[in-house]
N, C-alpha and C positions, 0 to 999 in steps of 0.2 A: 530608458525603455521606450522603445515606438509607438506612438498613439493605436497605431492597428495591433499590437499585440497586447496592449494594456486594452484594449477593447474587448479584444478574443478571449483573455484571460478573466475580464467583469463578467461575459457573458455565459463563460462555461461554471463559474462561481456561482453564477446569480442562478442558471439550470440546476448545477447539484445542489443549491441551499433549497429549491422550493422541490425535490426530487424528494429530498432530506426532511423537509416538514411535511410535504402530501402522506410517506411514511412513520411517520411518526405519530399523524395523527389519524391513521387508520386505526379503526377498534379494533382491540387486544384478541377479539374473537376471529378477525381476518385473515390475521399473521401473528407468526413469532418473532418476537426483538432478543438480540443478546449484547451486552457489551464485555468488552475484553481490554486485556493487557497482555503483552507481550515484549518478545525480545526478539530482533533480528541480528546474525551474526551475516557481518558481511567483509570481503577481503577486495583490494581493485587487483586491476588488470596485470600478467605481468607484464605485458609490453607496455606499460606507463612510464614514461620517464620517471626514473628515482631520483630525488633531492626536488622534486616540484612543488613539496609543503604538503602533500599528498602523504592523511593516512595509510598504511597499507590496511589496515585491519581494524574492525570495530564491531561494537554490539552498541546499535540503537534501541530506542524503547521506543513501544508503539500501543496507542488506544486505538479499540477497533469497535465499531458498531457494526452489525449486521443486521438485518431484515429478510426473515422469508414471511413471501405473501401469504403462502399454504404450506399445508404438507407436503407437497410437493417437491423435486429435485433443486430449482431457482433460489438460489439467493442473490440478495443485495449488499453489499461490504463500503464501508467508507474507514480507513484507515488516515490515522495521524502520524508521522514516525517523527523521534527526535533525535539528530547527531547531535554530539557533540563537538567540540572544535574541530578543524582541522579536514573533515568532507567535504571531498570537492575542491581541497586545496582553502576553504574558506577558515580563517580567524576566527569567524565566532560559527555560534551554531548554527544547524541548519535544520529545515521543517520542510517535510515532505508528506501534505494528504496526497492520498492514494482512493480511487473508487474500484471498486470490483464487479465484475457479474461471474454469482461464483454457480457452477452446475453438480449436482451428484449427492449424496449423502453423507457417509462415514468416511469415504474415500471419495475426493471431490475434485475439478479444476478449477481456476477460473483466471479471468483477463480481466485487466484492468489499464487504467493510465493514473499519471499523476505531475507532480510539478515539483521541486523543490525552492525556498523560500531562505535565503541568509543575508542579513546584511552585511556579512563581507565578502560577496560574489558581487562581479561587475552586473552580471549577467543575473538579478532576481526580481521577478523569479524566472527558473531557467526553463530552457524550452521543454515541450511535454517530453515524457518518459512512456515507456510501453511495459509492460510487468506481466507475467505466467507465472501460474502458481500451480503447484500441484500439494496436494494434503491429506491428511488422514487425520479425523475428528473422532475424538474416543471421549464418551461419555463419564464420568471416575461414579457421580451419584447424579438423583432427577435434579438436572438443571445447572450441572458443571460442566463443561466440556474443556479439552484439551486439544489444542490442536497443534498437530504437528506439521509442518512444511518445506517445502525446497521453494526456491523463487530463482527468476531470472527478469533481468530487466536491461534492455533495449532501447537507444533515441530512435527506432524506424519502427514500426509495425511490423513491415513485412517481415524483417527480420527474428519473430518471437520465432516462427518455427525452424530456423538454423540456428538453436543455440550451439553452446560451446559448454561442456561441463566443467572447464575452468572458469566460467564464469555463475553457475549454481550456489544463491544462497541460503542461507538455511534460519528458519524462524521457528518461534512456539509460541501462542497465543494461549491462555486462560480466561477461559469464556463463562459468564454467569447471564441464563435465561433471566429476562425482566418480562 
């Protein structure tokens, strides 16, 4: 890896960990915190070459914390996801945090970026990702949520608003207010 990207990569780390404690250690009376578990179902491309060591299909597992400041529409999301073997073409597993800024209520958006992390990728961790989410948060009792979701993710930004609904994937988080 390039000193200027291993730079780029300490420095946007080093942003989200003290983004990550400034929220954390806001009082409880500021904001709401939730953390979660989930599962994403995700499938690659068809136009990928087939026999490239490339899953075609899987369900990751993913820890998610969230922060809103207020009552308000703003959240804040940091996401962990775990593949197992074989994403991305890699041998062993892979880790992908994800940050979010997520807008809306019950029925919500949000964008985000992220990296993924495997030691058996040449390339780790690999260059950013770009990520859309769209969702619908249903309460079951005080202080559970469910969240349901479609996702898409992109290497280019501009590209989040030309998706492809072949490329749409599909996740569910279980959320417990703290």
């Amino acid at each position: 890896m390039s000193d200027s990207r291993t730079s780029h990569l300490i420095r946007a780390l080093a942003v989200t960990a003290v983004l990550a404690g400034y929220w954390c250690a806001a009082p409880a009376a500021a904001g709401e915190h939730s953390i979660g578990v989930g599962l994403h179902y995700w499938q690659t491309l068809d136009d990928l070459v087939d026999g490239a060591g490339l899953e075609e299909d899987g369900v990751s597992l993913l820890l998610a914390y969230q922060y809103a400041p207020s009552r308000g529409l703003l959240r804040f999301e940091i996401d962990l996801e775990y593949f197992d073997e074989g994403f991305g073409g890699s041998p062993d597993a892979a880790y992908a945090p994800v940050a979010y800024l997520v807008v809306g209520g019950k029925l919500y958006v949000a964008a985000g970026f992220g990296v993924t992390f495997s030691s058996g990728l040449d390339d780790s961790p690999s260059d950013p990702f770009y990520t859309g989410r769209l969702g619908f948060q249903l309460e079951l009792l005080p202080g559970l949520l469910l969240d349901f979701n479609a996702n898409y993710r992109t290497n280019a930004f501009e590209e989040l608003g030309d998706f492809d609904v072949d490329t749409l994937t599909l996740g569910v988080i279980a959320r417990v207010k703290i």
